[in-house]
TIMARSE-260581 format. One line per 4 residues: number of its first residue (from 1); for each residue x, y, z of N, C-alpha, C. Coordinates in Angstrom, 2 decimals, decimal comma, padded with zeros to 5 digits. Last residue first. Layout:
# TIMARSE-260581
NUM) X/Y/Z/X/Y/Z/X/Y/Z ~ ...
//
This chain:
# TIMARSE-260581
111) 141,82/166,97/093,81/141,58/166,43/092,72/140,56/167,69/092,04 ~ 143,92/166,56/097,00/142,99/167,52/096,09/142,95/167,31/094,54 ~ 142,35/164,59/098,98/143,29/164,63/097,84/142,59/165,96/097,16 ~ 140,05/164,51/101,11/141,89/164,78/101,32/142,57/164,96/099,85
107) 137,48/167,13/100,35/137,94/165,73/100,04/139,84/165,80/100,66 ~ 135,24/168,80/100,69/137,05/168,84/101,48/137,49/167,76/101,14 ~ 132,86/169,59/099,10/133,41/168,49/100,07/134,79/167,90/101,13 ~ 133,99/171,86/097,93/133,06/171,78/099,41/132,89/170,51/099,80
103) 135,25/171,09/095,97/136,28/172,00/096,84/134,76/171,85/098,09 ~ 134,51/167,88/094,61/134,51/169,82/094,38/135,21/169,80/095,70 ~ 136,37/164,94/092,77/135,83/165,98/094,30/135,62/167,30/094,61 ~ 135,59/163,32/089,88/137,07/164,50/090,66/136,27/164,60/092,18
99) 135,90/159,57/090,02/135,49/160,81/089,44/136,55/162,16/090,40 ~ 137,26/157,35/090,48/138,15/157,84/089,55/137,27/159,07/089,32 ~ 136,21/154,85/092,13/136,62/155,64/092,69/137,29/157,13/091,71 ~ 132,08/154,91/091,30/133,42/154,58/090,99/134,68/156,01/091,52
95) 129,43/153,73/092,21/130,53/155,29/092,53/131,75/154,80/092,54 ~ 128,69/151,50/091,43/127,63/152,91/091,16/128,26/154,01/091,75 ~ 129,81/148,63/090,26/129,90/149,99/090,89/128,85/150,56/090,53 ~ 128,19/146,27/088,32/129,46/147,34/088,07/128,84/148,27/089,16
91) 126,33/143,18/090,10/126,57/144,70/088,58/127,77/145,56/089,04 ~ 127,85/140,20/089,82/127,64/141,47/090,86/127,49/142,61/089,95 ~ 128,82/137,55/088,54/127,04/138,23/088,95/126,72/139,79/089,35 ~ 131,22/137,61/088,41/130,15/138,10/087,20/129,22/138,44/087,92
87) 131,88/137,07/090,98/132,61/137,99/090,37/131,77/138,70/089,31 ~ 130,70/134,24/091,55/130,11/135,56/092,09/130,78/136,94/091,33 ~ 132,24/132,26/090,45/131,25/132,78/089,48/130,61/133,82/090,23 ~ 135,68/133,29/090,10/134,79/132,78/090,56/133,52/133,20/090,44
83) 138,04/131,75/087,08/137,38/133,00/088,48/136,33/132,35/088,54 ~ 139,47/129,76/085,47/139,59/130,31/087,16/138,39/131,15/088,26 ~ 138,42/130,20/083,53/139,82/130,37/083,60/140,28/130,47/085,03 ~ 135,12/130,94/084,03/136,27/130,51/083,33/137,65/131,01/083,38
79) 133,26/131,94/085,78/133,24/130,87/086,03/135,05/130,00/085,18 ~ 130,26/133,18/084,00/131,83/133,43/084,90/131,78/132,00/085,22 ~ 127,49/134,03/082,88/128,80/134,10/082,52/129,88/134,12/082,77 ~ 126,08/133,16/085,74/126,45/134,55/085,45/127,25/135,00/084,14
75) 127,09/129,75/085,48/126,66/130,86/085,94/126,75/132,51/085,79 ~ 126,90/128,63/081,95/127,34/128,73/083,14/126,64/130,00/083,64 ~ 125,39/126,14/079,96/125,77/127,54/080,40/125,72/128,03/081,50 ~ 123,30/123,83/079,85/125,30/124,12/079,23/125,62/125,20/079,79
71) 120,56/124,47/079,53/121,18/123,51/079,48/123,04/123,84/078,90 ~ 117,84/126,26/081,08/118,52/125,97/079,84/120,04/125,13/080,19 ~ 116,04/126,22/082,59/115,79/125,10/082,23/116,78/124,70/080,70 ~ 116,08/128,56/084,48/116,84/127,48/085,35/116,46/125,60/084,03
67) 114,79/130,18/082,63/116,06/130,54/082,32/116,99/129,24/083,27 ~ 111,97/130,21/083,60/112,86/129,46/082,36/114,37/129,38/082,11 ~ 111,95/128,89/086,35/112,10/129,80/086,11/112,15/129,65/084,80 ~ 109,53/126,74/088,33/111,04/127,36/087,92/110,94/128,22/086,94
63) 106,83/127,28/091,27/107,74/127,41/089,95/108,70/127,28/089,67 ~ 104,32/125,46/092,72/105,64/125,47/092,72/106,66/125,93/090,77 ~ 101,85/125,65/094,51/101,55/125,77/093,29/103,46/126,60/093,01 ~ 100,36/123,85/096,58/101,06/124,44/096,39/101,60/124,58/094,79
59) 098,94/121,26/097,01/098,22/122,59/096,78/098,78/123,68/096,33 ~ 100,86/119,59/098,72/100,70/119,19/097,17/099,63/120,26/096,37 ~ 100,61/120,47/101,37/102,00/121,08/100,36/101,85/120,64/098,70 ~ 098,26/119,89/101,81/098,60/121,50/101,67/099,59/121,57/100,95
55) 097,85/117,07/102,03/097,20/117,92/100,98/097,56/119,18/101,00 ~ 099,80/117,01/103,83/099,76/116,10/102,63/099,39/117,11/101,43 ~ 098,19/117,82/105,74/099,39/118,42/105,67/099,74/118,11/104,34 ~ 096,38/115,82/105,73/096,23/117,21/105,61/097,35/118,14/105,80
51) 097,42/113,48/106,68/096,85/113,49/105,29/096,93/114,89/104,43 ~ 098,37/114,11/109,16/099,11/113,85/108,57/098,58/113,83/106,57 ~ 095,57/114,43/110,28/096,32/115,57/110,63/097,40/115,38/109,21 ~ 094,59/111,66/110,33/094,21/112,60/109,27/094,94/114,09/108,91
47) 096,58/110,71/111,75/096,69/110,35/110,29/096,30/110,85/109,46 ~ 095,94/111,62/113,91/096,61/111,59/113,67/097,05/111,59/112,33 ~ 092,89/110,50/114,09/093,09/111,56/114,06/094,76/112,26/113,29 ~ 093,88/107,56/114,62/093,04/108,03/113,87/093,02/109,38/113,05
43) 094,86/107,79/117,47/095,62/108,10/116,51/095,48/107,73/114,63 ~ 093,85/108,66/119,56/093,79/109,90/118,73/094,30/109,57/117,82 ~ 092,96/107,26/122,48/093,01/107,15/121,37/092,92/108,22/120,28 ~ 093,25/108,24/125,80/092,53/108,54/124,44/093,41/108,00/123,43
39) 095,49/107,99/127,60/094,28/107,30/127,44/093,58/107,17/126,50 ~ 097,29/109,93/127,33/097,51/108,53/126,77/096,74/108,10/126,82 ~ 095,69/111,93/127,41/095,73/112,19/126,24/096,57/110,49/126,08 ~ 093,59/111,49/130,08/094,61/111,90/129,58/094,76/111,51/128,34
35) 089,98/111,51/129,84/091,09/110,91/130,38/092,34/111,85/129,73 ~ 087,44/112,17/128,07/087,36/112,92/129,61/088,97/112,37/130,05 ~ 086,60/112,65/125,28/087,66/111,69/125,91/088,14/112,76/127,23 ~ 085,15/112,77/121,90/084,74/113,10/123,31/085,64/111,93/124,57
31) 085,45/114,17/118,93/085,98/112,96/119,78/085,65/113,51/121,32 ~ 082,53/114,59/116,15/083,71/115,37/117,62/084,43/114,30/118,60 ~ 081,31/113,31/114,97/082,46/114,24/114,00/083,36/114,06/114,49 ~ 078,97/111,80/115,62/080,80/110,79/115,34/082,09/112,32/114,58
27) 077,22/113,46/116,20/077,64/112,78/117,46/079,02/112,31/117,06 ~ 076,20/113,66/113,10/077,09/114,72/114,02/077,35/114,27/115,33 ~ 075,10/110,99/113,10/076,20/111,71/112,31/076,60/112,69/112,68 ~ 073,00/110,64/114,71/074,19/109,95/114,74/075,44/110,39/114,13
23) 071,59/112,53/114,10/072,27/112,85/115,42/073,11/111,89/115,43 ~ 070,39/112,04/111,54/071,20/113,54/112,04/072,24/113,74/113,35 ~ 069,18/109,74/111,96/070,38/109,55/111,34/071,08/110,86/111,50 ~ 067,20/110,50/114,11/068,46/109,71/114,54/069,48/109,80/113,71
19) 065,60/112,24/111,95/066,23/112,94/113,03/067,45/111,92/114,18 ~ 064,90/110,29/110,62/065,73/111,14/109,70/066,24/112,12/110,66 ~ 062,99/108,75/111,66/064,34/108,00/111,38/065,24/109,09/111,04 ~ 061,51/110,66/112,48/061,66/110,24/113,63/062,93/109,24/113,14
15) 059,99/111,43/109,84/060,57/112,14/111,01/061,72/112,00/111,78 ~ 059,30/108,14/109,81/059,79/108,92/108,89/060,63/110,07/109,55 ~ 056,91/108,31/111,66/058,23/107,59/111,94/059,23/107,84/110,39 ~ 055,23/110,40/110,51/056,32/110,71/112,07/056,94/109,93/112,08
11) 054,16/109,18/108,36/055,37/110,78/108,39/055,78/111,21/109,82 ~ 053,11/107,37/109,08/054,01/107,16/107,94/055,06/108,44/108,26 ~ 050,96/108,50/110,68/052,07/107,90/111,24/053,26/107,26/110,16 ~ 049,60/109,63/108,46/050,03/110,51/109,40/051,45/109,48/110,62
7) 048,59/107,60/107,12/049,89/108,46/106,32/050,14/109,68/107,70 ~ 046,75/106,45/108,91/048,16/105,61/108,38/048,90/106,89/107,55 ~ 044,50/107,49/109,72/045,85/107,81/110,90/047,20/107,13/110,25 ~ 042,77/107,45/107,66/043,18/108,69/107,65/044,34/109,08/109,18
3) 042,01/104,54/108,13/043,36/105,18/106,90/043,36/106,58/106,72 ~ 041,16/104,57/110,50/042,31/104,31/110,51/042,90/104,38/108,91 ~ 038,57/105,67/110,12/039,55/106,42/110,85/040,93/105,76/110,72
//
């Protein structure tokens, strides 16, 4: 009888180690701190907070443009003899003042 009780108690204390190491390890995830927040120690935590921020902005997946990698050339094409480089950038009108006015718009000038 007793080598048919040795592999049976082989596999309960077996059991029985592999269910402490479960509970030790999920017991250390969660911080458990009944006091005020100066009381507790968090600043462990802290660091990880700080790691993980770390890791988000370096996740980030950051472009330029090609056109911000060419070299000598000015903005918009402007910029020379004075003027200022917003001047180029801006596209041409889209109602320029020089077309005529029909008669049902009453325009003041009569054109």
């Amino acid at each position: 009888m007793d080598l048919n009780c040795s592999p049976f108690s082989f596999l309960l204390i077996l059991i029985l180690m592999s269910f402490s190491i479960y509970l030790s390890s999920s017991s250390s995830v969660q911080p458990t701190c009944n006091g005020s927040i100066a009381d507790c120690n968090f600043e462990e935590y802290e660091t990880l907070m700080d790691s993980e921020i770390s890791r988000r902005f370096l996740e980030q997946k950051k472009y330029i443009s090609p056109g911000a990698l060419k070299r000598d050339q000015p903005v918009c094409n402007g910029g020379a003899n004075g003027q200022s480089y917003s001047s180029s950038c801006l596209p041409p009108s889209s109602n320029p003042q020089n077309r005529g006015c029909p008669r049902y718009y009453r325009c003041r000038s009569d054109s």
